[in-house]
N, C-alpha and C positions, 0 to 999 in steps of 0.2 A: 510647413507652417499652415494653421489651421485657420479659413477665417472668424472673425469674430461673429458670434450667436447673431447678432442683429442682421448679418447680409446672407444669412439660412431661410431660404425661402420658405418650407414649409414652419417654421417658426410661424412665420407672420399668416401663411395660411390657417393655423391653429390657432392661433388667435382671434381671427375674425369669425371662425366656426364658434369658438367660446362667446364671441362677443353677440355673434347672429342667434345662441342659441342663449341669453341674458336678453336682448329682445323679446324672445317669445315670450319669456317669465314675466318680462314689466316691458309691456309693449309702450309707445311711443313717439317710434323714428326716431330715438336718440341713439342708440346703441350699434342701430341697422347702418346707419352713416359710417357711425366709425368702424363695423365690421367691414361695409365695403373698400371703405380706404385703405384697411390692412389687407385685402385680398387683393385688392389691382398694385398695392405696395410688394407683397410678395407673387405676384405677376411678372411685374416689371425687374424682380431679381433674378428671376430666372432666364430672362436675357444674358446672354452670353459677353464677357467684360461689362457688364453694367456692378459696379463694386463702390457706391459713395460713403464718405465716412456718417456718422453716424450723425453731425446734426442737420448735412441734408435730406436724409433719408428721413428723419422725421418731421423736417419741411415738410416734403413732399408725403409723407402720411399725413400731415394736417390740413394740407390744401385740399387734397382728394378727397378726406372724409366732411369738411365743409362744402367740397361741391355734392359728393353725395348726398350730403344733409339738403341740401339747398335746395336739390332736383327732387329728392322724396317730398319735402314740403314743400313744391308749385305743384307734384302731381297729384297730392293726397288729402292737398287741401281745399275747405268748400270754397263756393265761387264771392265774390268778396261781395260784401254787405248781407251774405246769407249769415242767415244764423241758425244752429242747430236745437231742435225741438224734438222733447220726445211725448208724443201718443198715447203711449201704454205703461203701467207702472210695470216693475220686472217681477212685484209682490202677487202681481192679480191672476 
């Protein structure tokens, strides 16, 4: 017996590639969270007996991709009370 599509690790590695590269197209750290939480999801399948049914596993893709989120925006964001100014028109 076969297991089910969802504990196929490079499954969920392919997806976070499609997700990381939907990022690129419409950046914003929205897409990049959830790519990394599908890549350390299909990480952690590839441990050996690690087999959970399917609405832990997307627990634990949704926690992951919120701390991902969480860690990109403390790291990427301005320091607080700044505010962003631009200089130059991008016309001139």
């Amino acid at each position: 017996m076969t297991d089910p599509f969802w504990l196929t690790w490079w499954i969920w590695l392919a997806g976070a590639l499609v997700l990381a590269i939907l990022e690129v197209a419409l950046p914003g750290f929205i897409f990049l969270g959830f790519a990394i939480g599908g890549a350390i999801t299909g990480i952690l399948l590839l441990i050996p007996g690690v087999a959970p049914n399917l609405p832990v596993l997307l627990l634990v893709f949704a926690v992951l991709s919120l701390a991902a989120w969480l860690i990109l925006r403390r790291m990427f964001a301005l320091p607080r009370g700044q505010v962003k100014t631009f200089n130059h028109d991008i016309n001139e």
